[in-house]
C-alpha positions as CSV (number, residue, x, y, z in Angstrom):
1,X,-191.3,8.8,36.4
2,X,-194.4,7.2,37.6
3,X,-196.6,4.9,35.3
4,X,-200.2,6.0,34.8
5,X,-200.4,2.3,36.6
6,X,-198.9,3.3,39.7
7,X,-200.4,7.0,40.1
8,X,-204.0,4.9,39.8
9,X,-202.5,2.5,42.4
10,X,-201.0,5.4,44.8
11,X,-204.4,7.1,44.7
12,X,-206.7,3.7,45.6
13,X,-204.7,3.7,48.3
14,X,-205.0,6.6,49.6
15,X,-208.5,6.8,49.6
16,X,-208.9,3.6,51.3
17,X,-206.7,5.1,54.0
18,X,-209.2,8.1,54.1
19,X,-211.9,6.1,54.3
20,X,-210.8,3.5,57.1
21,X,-209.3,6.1,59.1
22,X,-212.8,8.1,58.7
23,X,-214.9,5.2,60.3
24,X,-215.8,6.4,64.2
25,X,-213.4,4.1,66.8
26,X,-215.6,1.7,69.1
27,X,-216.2,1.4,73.1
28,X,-215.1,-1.2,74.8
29,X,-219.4,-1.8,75.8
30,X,-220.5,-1.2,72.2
31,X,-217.3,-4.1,71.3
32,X,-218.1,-6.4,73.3
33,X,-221.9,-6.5,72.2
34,X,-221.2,-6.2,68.1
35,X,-219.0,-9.8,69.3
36,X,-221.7,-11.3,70.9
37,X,-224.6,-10.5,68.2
38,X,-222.2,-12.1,66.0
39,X,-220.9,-15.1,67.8
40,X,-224.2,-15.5,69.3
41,X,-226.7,-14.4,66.2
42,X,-224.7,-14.7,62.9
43,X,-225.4,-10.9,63.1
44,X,-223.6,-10.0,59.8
45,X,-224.2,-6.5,60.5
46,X,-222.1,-6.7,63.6
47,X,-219.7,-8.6,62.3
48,X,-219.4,-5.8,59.9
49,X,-219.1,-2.8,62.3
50,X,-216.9,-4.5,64.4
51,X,-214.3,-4.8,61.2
52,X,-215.2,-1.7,59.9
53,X,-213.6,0.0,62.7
54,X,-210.4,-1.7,63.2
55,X,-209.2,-1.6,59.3
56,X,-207.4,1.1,60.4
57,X,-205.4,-1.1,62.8
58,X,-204.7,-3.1,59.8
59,X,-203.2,0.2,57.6
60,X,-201.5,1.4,60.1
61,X,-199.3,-2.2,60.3
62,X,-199.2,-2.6,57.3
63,X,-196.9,0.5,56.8
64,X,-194.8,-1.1,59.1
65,X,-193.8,-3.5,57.2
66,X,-193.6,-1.0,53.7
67,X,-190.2,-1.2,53.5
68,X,-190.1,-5.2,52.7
69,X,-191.0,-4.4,49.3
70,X,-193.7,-5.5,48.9
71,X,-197.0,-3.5,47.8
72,X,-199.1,-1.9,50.2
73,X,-202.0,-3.0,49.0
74,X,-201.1,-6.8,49.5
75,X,-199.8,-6.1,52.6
76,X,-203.3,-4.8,53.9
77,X,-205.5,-7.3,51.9
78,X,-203.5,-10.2,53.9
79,X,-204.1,-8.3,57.1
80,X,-207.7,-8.3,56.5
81,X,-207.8,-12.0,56.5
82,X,-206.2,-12.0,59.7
83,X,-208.6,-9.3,61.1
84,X,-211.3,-11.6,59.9
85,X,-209.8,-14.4,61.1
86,X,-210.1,-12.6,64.7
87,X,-213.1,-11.6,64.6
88,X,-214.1,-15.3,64.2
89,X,-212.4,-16.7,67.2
90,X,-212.1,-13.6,69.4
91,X,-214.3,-14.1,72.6
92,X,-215.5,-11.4,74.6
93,X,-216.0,-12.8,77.6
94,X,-212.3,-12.9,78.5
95,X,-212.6,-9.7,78.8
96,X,-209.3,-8.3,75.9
97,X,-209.9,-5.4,73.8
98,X,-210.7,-6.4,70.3
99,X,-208.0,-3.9,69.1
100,X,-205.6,-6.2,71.6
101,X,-206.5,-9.4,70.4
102,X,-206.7,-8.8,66.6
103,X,-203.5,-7.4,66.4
104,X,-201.8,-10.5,67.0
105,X,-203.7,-12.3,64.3
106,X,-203.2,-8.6,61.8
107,X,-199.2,-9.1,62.3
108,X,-198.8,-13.0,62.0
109,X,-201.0,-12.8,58.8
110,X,-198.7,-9.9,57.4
111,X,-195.7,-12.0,58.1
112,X,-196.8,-15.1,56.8
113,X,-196.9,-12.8,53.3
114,X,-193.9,-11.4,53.3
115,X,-192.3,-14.8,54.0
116,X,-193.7,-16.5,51.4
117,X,-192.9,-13.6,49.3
118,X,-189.4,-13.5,50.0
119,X,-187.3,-15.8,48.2
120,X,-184.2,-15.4,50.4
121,X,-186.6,-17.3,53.4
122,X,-186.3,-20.6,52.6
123,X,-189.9,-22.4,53.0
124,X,-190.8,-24.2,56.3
125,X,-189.1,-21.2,57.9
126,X,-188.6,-22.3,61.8
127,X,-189.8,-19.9,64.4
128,X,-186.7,-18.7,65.5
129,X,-185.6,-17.7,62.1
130,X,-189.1,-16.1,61.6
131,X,-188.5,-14.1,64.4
132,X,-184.4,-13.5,63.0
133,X,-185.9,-12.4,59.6
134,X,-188.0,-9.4,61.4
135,X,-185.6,-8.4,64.1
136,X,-182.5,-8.4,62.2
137,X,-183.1,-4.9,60.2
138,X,-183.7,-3.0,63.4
139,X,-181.1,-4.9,66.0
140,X,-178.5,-3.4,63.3
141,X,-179.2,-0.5,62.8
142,X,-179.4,0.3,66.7
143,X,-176.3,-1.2,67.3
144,X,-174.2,0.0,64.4
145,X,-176.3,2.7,63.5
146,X,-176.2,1.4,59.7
147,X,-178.1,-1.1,58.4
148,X,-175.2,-1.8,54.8
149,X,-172.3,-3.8,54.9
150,X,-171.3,-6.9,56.6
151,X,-171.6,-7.3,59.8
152,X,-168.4,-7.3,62.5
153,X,-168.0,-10.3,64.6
154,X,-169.4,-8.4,68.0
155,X,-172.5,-7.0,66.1
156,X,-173.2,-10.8,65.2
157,X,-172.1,-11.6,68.6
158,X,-174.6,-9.0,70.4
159,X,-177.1,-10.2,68.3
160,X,-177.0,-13.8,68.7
161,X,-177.4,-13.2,72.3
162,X,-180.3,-10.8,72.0
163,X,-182.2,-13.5,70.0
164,X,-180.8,-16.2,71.6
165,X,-179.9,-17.8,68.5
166,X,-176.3,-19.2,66.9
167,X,-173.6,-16.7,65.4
168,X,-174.0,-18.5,61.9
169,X,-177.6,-18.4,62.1
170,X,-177.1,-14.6,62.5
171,X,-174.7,-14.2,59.8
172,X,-176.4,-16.1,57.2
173,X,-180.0,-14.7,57.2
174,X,-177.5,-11.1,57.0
175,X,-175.8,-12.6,53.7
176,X,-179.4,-13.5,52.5
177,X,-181.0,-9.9,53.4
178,X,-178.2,-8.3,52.0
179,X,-179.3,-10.1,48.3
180,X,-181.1,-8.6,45.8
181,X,-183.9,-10.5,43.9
182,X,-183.4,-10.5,39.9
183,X,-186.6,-10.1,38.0
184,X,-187.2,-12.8,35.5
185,X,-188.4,-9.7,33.1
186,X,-185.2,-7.7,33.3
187,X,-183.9,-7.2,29.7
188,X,-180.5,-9.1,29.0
189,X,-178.0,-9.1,25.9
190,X,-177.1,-6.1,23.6
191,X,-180.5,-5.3,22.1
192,X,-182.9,-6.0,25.0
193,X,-185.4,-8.2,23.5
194,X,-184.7,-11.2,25.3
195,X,-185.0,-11.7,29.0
196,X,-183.9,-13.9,31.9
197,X,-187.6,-16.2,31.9
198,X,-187.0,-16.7,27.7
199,X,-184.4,-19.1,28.8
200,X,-186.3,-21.2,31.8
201,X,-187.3,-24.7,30.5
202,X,-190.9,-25.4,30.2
203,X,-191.2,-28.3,32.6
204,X,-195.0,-28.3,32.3
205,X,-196.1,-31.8,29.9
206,X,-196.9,-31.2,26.4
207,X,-200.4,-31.5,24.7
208,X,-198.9,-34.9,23.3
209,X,-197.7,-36.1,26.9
210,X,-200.9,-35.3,28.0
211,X,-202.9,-37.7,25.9
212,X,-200.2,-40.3,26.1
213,X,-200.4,-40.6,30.1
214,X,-204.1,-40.1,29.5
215,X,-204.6,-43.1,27.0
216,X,-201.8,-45.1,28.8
217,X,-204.0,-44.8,31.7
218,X,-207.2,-45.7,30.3
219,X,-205.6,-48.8,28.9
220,X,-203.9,-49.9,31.8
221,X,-207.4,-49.8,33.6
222,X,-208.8,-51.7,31.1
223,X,-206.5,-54.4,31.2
224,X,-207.0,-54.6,34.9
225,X,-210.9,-54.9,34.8
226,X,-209.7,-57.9,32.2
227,X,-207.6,-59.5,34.2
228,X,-210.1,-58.9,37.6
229,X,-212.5,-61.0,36.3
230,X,-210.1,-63.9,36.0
231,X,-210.1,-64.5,39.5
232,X,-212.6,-66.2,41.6
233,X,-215.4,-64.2,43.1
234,X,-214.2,-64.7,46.6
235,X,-210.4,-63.3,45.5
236,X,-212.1,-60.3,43.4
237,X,-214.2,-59.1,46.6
238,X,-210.9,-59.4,48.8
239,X,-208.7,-57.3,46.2
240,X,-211.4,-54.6,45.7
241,X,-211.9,-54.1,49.5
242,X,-207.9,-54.2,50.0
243,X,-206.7,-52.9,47.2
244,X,-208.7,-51.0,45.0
245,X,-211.3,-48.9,47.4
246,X,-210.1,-46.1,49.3
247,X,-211.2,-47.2,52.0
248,X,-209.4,-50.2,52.9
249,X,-211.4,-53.2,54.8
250,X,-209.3,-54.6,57.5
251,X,-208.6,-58.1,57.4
252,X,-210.1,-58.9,60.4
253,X,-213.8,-57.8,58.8
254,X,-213.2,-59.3,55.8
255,X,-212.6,-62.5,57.9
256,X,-215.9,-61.6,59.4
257,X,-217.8,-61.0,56.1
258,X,-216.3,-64.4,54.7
259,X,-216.4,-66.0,57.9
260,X,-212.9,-67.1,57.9
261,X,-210.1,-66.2,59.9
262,X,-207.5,-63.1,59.6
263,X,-205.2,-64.9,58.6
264,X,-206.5,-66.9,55.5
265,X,-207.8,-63.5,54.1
266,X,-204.2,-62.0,54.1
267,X,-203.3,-65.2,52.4
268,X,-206.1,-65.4,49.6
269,X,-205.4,-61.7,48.9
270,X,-201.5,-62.3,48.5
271,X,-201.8,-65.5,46.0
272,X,-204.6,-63.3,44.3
273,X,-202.8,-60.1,44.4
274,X,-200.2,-62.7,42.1
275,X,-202.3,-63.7,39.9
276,X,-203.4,-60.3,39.1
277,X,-200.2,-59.2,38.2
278,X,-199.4,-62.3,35.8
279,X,-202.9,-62.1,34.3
280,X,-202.3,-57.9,33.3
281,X,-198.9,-58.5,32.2
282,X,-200.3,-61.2,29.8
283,X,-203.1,-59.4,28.7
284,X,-200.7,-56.5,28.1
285,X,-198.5,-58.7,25.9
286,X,-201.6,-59.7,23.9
287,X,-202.6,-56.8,23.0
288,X,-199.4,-55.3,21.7
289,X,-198.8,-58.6,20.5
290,X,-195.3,-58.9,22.2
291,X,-194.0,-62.7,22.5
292,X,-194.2,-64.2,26.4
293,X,-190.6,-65.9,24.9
294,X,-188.5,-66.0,22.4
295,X,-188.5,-68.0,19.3
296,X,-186.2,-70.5,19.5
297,X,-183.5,-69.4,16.5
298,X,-183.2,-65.8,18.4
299,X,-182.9,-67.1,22.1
């Protein structure tokens, strides 16, 4: 039986249908201009219109792809982006229907969802198993009339052909599609009150961690600042601009700056780069008060 939740849900989107469906379709004269205003102008009132009237390109794709699982209401919120997304780059004077030219941009953003929505896709999905993922269901179920079961060799074969992609390709993406995704909420054990996601490990730092790496940094950057001003003016310049800034000096400007060659920078910054490491790893020792050897009796 439905949830109040749902029937809420079911009825949003039904009125949203209404009302995109409602709004008055647009010539190919009055399309091109609303483009223009807005590409030209920053009309945001055109931009608007021109939208406005194609939502119901993006409902009607949408239900499409329904029977991925995935709500209906996702599904046309990421088409919207991609309508958007057309309407940003879509030039008129090329002289393609809006309707045309959005649709590509409506479907690929749709797709991208469901991919990253899918856990069977594995991410960085290449374009030819993109294009496996969506043709599978329907090259199936025209050629064996039945979209259950595993798949015979010549259905693979016919397939693999049609896409132009290999047999185990074929057969693999039909194991995964054939899989059924667990919630982490289902109930498990006799009584029900524990689920699957009670027993994942929390890999997330604690509160302690936290002020551990926290103080552990602050105190390593203090021992560095320490140990910096150890070094000679000349050597503390050359680290900061090669080491510590984000954007690095090459060594060629820093020869220029110094008015020394290449060369003798890269080696001033290497024996300084040394000394900064003995330097913090003394200063560290010091302040933990940790021996730099051993007393003689336990050596």
């Amino acid at each position: 039986m439905p949830t109040h939740d749902a029937t809420n849900t079911v009825k949003r989107n039904r009125a949203f249908i209404s009302s995109a469906m409602a709004v008055p379709m647009l010539t190919r004269e009055r399309e091109f201009s609303l483009a223009r205003s807005w590409r030209n102008d920053d009309d945001e009132k055109a931009l608007h219109e021109l939208v406005s009237a194609y939502v119901r390109l993006v409902v009607s794709m949408a239900s499409k792809f329904n029977n991925y699982g995935l709500p209906l209401g996702d599904l046309v919120q990421e088409g919207n982006i991609g309508l958007m997304q057309a309407a940003f780059r879509f030039e008129p004077e090329r002289e393609i229907r809006f309707s045309t030219y959005a649709s590509w941009w409506i479907k690929s953003a749709m797709q991208d969802y469901i991919l990253r929505n899918w856990s069977i896709v594995r991410s960085g999905t290449s374009a030819s198993q993109k294009s496996l993922f969506f043709n599978l269901r329907w090259l199936r179920a025209k050629i064996q009339n039945s979209v259950e079961g595993k798949l015979p060799e010549d259905t693979l074969e016919t397939i693999s052909k049609k896409l132009r992609i290999g047999i185990k390709e074929v057969e693999n993406m039909s194991n995964r599609l054939a899989g059924r995704d667990q919630s982490l909420s289902t109930p498990i054990g006799e009584d029900g009150d524990d689920s699957l996601e009670d027993f994942l490990p929390d890999l997330t730092p604690s509160p302690e961690e936290i002020t551990i790496r926290t103080c552990d940094g602050e105190t390593r950057g203090k021992w560095l600042r320490v140990a910096l001003k150890e070094l000679s003016d000349r050597e503390q310049m050359i680290i900061s601009e090669r080491r510590l800034n984000e954007d690095k000096m090459t060594l060629e400007a820093l020869g220029t700056r110094l008015g020394i060659t290449k060369e003798r920078v890269r080696q001033i910054e290497h024996k300084a780069f040394e000394k900064l490491k003995i330097s913090v790893v003394r200063i560290s020792r010091e302040a933990v008060h940790i021996p730099t050897a051993l007393p003689r009796h336990l050596s």
